[in-house]
N, C-alpha and C positions, 0 to 999 in steps of 0.2 A: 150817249152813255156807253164806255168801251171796260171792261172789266177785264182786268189784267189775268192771263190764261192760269197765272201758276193758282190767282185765288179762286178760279173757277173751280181748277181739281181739287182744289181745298177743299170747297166748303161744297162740292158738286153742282155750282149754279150753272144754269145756262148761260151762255152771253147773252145779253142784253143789248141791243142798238134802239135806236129813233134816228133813222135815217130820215135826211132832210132831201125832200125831193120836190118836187112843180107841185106837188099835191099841199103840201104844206101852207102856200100862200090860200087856198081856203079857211084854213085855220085864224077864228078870229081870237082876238086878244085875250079875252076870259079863259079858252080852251089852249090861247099859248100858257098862262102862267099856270094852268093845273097842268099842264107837260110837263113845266118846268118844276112843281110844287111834287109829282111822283117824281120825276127821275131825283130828287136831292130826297125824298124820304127813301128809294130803294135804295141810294148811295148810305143813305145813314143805316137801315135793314143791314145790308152784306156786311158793313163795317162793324155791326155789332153781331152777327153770326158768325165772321173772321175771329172776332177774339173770341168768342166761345171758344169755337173750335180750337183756338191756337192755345187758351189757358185750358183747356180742357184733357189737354195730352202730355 
C-alpha cells in the first residue's frame, strides 16, 4: 500500500507500506486476507477523506 506523496500532503496522512519481507511467509492465510481486507478498507478511508478534503475547499 504506496499512497501517492501529493495525497499525503493533502490530506496529512502518513505513508503507509506492508512491506513484504521472509517474515511474511509466517503469515497464515486467515491473517493474509485481513492484510488484505485493511489495506482495501484504508484505500477506501484516504479515498473518502480525499474528497472531503478536495470538496471541502
Amino acid at each position: 500500500l504506496h499512497i501517492d506523496a501529493a495525497i499525503m500532503k493533502t490530506t496529512g496522512w502518513r505513508k503507509l507500506s506492508i512491506s513484504r519481507s521472509s517474515s511474511s511467509s509466517k503469515f497464515d492465510n486467515r491473517e493474509i486476507v485481513i492484510l488484505k481486507g485493511l489495506t482495501q478498507l484504508t484505500n477506501e478511508l484516504l479515498d473518502a477523506c480525499l474528497c472531503l478534503v478536495l470538496t471541502d475547499k
